[in-house]
KENU-561229 format. One record per residue (C-alpha): residue in three letters; x negated, y, z. Coordinates in pm, whole numbers, padded with zeros to 5 digits, always signed. Last residue first. Layout:
# residues N
AlaXYZ...
END
This chain:
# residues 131
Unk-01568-01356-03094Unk-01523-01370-02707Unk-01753-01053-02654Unk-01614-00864-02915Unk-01242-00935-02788Unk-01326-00908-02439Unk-01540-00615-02510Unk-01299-00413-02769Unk-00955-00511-02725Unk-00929-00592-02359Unk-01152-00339-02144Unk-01157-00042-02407Unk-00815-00052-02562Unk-00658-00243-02235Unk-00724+00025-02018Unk-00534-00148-01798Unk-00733-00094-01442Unk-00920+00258-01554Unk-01280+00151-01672Unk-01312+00358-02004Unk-01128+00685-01854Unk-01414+00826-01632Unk-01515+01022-01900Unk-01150+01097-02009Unk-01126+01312-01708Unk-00788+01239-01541Unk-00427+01071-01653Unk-00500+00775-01728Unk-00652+00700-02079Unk-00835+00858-02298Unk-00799+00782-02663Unk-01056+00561-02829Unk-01293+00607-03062Unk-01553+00281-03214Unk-01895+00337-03323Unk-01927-00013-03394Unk-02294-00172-03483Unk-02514+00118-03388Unk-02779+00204-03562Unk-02786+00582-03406Unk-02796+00921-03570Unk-02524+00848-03799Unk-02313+00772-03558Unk-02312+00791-03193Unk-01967+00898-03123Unk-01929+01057-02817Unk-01954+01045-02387Unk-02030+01368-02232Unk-01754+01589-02360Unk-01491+01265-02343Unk-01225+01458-02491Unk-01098+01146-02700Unk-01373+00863-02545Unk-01616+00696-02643Unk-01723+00324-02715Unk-02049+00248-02875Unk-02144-00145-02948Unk-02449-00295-03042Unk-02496-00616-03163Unk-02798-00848-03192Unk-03017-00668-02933Unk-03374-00754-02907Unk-03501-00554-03182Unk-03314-00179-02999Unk-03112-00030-03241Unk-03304+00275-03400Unk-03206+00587-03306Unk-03565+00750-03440Unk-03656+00920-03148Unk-03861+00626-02949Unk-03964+00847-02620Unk-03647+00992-02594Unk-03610+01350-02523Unk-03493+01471-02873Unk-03201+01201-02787Unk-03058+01343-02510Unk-02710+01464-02616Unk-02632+01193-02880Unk-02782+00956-02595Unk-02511+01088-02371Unk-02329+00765-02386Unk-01918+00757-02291Unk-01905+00374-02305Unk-02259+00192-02393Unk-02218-00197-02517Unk-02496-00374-02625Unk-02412-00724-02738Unk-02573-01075-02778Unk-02895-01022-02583Unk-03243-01162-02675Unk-03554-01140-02421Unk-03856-01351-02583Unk-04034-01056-02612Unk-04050-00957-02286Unk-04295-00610-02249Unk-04297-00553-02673Unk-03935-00530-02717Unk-03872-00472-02342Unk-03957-00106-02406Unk-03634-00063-02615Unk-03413-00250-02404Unk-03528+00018-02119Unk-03472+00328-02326Unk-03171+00154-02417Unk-03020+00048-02077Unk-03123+00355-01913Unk-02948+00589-02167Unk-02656+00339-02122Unk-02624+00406-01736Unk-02628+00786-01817Unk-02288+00725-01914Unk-02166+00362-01893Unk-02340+00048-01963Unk-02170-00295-02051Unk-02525-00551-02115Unk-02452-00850-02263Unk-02621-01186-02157Unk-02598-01557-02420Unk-02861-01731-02161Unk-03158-01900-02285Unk-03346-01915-01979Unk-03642-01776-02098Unk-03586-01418-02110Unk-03352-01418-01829Unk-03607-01320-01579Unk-03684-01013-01749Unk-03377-00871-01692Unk-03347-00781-01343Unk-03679-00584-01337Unk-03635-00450-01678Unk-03303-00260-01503
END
């Protein structure tokens, strides 16, 4: 993940990152070393759906649930029932720790990309992400 976003440090673009699952534990551990390996690397929102960090964080290098420096807005999503996926609050600085109920009609950690999950997809991202 560094690898692909180093190269937009300088090139001004307004990125997010939308990670799911272990996907987000990746994205952090690898915003967080970017704070000192690309400085200049600035993204408008953080979004993790269904994030284990809650479950991992002891094994973190940085252990303090800080929000990454180079992040402006952080976003957790999860999932009713989600087992994997929860709220990361108050253990994490996140901007939105924001609920949702499942949807579909099978494991509610797979729920947050089902086509018209428009509580997720719609009125959290888009909306976020769109201002």
């Amino acid at each position: 993940m560094k690898e692909k976003l180093r190269p937009l440090a300088d090139r001004g673009y307004n990125c997010s990152i939308i990670a799911h699952s272990w996907g987000s534990v990746v994205a952090y551990e690898s915003l967080i070393d970017l704070e000192t390996e690309t400085p200049a690397l600035q993204l408008a929102h953080l979004f993790t759906l269904g994030c284990p960090l809650w479950l991992v964080h002891y094994l973190l290098d940085d252990t303090s649930g800080r929000k990454p420096r180079n992040v402006a807005n952080w976003v957790n999503v999860h999932a009713q029932g989600d087992l994997i996926g929860a709220g990361l609050t108050p253990g994490f600085q996140v901007d939105a720790d924001n609920a949702v109920a499942s949807f579909g009609n099978g494991d509610p950690h797979a729920s947050y990309f089902v086509a018209d999950n428009v509580a997720v997809e719609r009125d959290i991202v888009a909306v976020t992400i769109l201002g």
